[in-house]
VOGU-3710 file (C-alpha; in Angstrom, 3 decimals, decimal comma):
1> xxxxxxxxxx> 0,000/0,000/0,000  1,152/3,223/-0,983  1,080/5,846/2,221  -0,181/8,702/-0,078  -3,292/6,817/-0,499  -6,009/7,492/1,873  -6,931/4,503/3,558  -10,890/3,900/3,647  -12,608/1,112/5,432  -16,407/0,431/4,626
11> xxxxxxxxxx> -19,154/-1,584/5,877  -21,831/-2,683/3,309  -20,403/-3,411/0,612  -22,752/-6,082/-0,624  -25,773/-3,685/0,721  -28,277/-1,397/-0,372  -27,054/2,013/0,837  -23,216/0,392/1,187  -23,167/-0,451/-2,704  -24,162/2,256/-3,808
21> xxxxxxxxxx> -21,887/4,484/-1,683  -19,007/2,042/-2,921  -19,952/2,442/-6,323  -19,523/6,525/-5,913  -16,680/6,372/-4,526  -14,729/4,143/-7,488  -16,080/6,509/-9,567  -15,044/9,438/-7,307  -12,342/12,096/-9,589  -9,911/10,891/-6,824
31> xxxxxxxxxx> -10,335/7,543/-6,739  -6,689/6,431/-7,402  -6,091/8,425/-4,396  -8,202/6,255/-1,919  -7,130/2,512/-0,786  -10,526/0,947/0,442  -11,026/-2,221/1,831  -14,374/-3,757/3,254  -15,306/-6,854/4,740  -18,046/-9,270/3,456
41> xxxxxxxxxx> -19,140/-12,613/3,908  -19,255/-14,054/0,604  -15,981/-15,545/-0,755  -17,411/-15,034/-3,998  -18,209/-11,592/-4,101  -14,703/-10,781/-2,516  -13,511/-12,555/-5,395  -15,311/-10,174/-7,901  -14,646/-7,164/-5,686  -10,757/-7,473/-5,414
51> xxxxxxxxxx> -10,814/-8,834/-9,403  -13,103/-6,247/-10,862  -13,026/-3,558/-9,276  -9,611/-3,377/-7,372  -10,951/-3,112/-3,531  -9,444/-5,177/-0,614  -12,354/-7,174/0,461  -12,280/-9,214/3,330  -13,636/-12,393/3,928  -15,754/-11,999/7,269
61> xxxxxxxxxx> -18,522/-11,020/9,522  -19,482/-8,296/11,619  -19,713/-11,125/14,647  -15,623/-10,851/14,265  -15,198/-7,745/16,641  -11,495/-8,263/16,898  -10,813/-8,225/12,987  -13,209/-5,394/12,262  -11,451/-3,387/15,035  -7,819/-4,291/13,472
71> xxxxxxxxxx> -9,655/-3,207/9,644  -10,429/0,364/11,575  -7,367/1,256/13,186  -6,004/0,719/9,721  -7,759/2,981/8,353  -7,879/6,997/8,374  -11,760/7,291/7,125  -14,683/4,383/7,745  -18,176/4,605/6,030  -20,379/2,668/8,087
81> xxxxxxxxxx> -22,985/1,603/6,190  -24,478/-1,168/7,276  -26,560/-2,114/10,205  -27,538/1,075/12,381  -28,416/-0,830/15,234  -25,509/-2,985/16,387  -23,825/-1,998/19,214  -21,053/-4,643/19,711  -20,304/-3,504/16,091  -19,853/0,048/16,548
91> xxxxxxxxxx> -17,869/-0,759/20,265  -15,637/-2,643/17,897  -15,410/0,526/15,319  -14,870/3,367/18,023  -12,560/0,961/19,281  -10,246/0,819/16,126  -10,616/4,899/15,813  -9,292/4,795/19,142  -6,657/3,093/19,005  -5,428/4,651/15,555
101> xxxxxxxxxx> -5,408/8,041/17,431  -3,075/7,039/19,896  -0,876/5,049/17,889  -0,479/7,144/14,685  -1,625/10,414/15,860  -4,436/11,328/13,258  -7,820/11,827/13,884  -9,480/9,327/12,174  -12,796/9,820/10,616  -16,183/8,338/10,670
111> xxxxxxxxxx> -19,263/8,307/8,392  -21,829/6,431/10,425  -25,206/5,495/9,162  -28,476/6,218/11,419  -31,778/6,406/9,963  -34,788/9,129/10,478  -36,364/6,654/12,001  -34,722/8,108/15,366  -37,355/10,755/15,390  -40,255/8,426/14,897
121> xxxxxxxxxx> -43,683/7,859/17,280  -46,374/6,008/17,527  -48,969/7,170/15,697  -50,258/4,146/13,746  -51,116/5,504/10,640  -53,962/7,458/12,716  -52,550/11,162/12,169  -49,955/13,614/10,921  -47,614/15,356/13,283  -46,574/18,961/12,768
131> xxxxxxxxxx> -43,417/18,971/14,857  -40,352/19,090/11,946  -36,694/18,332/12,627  -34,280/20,194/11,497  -30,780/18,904/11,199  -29,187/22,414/12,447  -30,770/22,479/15,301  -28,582/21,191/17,805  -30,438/21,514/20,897  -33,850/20,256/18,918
141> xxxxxxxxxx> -31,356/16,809/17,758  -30,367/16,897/21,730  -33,464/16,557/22,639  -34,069/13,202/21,194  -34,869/10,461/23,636  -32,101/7,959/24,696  -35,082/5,518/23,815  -35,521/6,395/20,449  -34,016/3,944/17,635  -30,949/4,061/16,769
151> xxxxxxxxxx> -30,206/6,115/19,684  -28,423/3,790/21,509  -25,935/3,671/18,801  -25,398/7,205/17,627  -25,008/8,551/21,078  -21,974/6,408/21,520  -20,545/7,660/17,780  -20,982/11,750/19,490  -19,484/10,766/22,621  -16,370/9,528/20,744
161> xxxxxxxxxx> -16,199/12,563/18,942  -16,994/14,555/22,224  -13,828/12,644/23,546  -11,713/13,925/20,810  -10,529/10,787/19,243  -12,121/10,625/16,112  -14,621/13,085/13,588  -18,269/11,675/13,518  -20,656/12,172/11,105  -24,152/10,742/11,328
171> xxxxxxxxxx> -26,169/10,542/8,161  -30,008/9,525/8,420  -31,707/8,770/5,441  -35,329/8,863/5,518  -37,428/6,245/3,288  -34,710/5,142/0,527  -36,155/4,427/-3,442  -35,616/3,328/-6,399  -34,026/0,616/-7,760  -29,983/0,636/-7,356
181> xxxxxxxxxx> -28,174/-0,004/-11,140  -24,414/0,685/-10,661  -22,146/-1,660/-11,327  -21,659/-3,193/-8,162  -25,288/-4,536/-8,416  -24,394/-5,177/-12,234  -21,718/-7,794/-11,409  -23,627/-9,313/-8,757  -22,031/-7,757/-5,544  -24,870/-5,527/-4,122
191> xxxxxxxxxx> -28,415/-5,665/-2,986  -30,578/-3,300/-5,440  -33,205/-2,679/-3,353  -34,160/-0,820/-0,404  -36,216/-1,904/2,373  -39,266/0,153/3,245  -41,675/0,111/0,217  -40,642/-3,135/-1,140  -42,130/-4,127/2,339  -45,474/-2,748/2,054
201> xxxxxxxxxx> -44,923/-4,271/-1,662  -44,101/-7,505/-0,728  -47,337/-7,852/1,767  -49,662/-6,226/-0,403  -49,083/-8,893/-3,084  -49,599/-11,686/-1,079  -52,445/-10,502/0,411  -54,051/-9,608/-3,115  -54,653/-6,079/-2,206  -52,606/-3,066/-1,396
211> xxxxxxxxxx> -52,276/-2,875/2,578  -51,711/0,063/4,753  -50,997/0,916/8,263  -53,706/2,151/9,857  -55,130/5,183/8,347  -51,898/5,754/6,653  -52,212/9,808/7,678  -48,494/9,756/9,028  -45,485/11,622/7,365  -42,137/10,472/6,215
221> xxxxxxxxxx> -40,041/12,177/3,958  -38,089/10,407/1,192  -34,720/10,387/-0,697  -33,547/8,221/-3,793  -30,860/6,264/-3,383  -28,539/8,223/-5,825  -29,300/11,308/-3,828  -28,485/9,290/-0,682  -25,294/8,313/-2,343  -24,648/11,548/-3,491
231> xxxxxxxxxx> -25,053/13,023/-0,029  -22,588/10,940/1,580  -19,689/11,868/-0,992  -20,463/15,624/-0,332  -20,102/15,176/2,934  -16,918/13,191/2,148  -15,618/16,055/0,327  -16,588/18,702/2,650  -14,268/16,840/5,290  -11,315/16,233/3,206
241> xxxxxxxxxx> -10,855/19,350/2,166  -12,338/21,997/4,739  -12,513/19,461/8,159  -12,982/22,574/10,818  -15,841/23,843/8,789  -17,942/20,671/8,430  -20,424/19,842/11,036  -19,321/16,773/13,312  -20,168/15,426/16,628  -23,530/17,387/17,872
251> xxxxxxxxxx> -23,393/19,345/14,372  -22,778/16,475/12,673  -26,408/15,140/11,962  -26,958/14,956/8,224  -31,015/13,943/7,215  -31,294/12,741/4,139  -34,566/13,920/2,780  -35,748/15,361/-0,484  -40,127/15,953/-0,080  -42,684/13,742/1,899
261> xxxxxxxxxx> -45,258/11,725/1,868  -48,390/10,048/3,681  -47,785/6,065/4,308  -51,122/5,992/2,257  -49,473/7,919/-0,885  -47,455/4,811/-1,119  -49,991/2,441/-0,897  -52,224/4,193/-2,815  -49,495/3,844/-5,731  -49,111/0,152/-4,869
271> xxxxxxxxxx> -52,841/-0,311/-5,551  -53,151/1,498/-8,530  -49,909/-0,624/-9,712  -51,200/-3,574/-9,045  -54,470/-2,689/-10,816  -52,858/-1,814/-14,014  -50,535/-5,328/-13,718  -53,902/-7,170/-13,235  -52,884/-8,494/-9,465  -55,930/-7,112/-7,869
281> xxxxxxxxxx> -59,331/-5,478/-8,784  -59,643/-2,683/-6,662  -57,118/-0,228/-6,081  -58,005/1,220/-2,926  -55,764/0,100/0,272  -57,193/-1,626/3,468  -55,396/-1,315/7,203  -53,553/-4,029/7,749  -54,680/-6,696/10,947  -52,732/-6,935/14,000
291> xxxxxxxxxx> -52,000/-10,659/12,721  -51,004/-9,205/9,298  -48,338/-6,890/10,708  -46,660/-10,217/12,823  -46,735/-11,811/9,655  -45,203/-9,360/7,439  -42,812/-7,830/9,078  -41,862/-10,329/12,097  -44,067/-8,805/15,430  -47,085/-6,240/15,563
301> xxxxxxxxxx> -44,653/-3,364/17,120  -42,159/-3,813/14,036  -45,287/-3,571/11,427  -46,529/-0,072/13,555  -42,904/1,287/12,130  -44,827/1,897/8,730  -47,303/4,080/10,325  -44,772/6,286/12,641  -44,480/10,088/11,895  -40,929/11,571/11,004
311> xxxxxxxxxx> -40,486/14,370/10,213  -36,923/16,072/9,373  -35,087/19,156/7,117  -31,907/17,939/5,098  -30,838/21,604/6,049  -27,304/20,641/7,036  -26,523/18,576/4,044  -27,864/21,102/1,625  -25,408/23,784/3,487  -22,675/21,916/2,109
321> xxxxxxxxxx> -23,525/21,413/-1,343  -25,947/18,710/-1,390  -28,465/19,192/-3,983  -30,811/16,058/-4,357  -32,543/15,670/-7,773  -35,372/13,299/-7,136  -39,023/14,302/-5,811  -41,801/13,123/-3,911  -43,342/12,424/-7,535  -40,472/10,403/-8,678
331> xxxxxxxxxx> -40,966/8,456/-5,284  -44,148/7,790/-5,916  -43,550/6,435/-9,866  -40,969/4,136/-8,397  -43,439/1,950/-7,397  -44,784/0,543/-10,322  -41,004/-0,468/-11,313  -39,920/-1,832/-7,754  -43,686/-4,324/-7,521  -43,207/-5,408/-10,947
341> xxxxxx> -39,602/-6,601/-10,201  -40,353/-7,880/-6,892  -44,185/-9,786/-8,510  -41,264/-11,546/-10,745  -39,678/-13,167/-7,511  -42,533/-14,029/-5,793
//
């Protein structure tokens, strides 16, 4: 390894939101500057990743706490991009940053993935909240409840930025969309698509009708996954080249969010798609059960998640550069697409 490249570790890589940040960044105008290596389980994909497209992968899981800490300390920047809840994971990661800061004396970065989710309630579908986040608000993102999800995890990424160790930087994207086509997903590597519509998708066509929670009256807002993408490589650059004037630890909360949208929008558009495909005869969504919601998405309280409020301002991002293309509307015609691919698998 040359020691003029930047050395990049990132978790992911066979992912939605990993994949597609790993696809930007071998595309990036200074990618022959970066050395990245990530760490997946599949022998095979490793294989295509270090053939193909010239990235250390790692054989491994994110069970091995000892070798993901030894990947970290080895590394001046990590993109953590998979799962937002695991805490023996991120130990493990502020761990390595730790340790790097002592030995070689940098200050290492990290890109750590949350998810707007963190500022949801429980409305079940039954109304709309008017209480907005906004992501420069530092005492409004203090005020957060240690209970919240994903709380548990990004308070420990601020407190080892508050401890001066290491740079954090939390992105949360809000409901991701569209179907992923880079060529990571092209030769097999990553996962192409996202996780909250093809949900309601994936019920909806087994139950032969287009389901909703509840009323389906809550917000979300929404970003496409290039945007997503696109948000964490500004942010990227913002810290590589100007570090003391990008937002980290407290002011380091980036949403990702580009419009909104009622829960029923969504399965409004699922209805009318499955309509038009001939998989139903009325278009019109009905509430899912209580024994629906175990059965879709593993318990009743995970199934209520598609009927939370959350409500957020991308303010932050958009200070820095970010400027998202894709719309509520384009969220919306992304259905069609994503329940015809995913009526082909079923």
């Amino acid at each position: 390894m040359s020691t003029s490249k930047t050395p990049i570790f990132l978790t992911g890589a066979t992912g939605y939101i990993g994949g597609a940040v790993l696809a930007r960044l071998l595309s990036h105008p200074s990618a022959n500057t970066f050395d990245i290596t990530v760490i997946v389980r599949s022998p095979e994909k490793a294989k295509i990743l270090k053939e193909k497209f010239d990235v250390n992968a790692i054989v491994g899981t994110h069970a091995e706490l000892d070798k993901i800490e030894s990947l970290v300390e080895n590394s001046h920047v990590v993109f953590h991009l998979a799962d937002a809840d695991d805490e023996p994971l991120i130990q493990a990661i502020l761990n390595g940053l730790r340790k790097r800061h002592s030995k070689v004396g940098d200050l290492p970065i990290l890109i750590h993935t949350s998810g707007t989710g963190v500022l949801t309630d429980n409305a079940r579908g039954e109304y709309a909240t008017d209480t907005i986040y906004s992501d420069i608000n530092v005492d409004q993102i203090k005020s957060i409840p240690p209970t919240a999800v994903h709380r548990n995890v990004d308070l420990r990424v601020v407190d080892a930025d508050e401890k001066g160790f290491a740079r954090t930087h939390i992105v949360l994207p809000s409901t991701i969309y569209g179907i992923a086509s880079h060529p990571l997903v092209k030769a097999g590597v990553s996962n192409p698509h996202s996780q909250q519509i093809p949900g309601i998708i994936r019920a909806s066509l087994d139950r032969k009708r287009a389901g909703v929670v509840g009323k389906g009256l809550a917000w979300w807002p929404s970003v496409h996954i290039d945007d997503i993408a696109e948000l964490y490589i500004v942010l990227f650059d913002n810290i590589i080249s100007d570090p003391d004037k990008t937002g980290h630890g407290w002011e380091g909360f980036y949403f990702g969010e580009n419009g909104e949208h009622h829960w029923i929008d969504i399965s409004r558009a699922v209805g009318k798609a499955m309509v038009e495909l001939g998989l139903t005869d009325n278009a019109e969504p009905t509430s899912f059960t209580a024994e629906e919601l175990a059965k879709y998405w593993g318990s009743e309280e995970a199934g209520w998640f598609s009927g939370t409020n959350s409500r957020c301002r991308a303010d932050r991002g958009r200070a820095l550069g970010w400027k998202p293309k894709y719309t509520t509307q384009d969220m919306l015609a992304s259905v069609k697409p994503e329940l015809e691919a995913l009526a082909k698998k079923q």
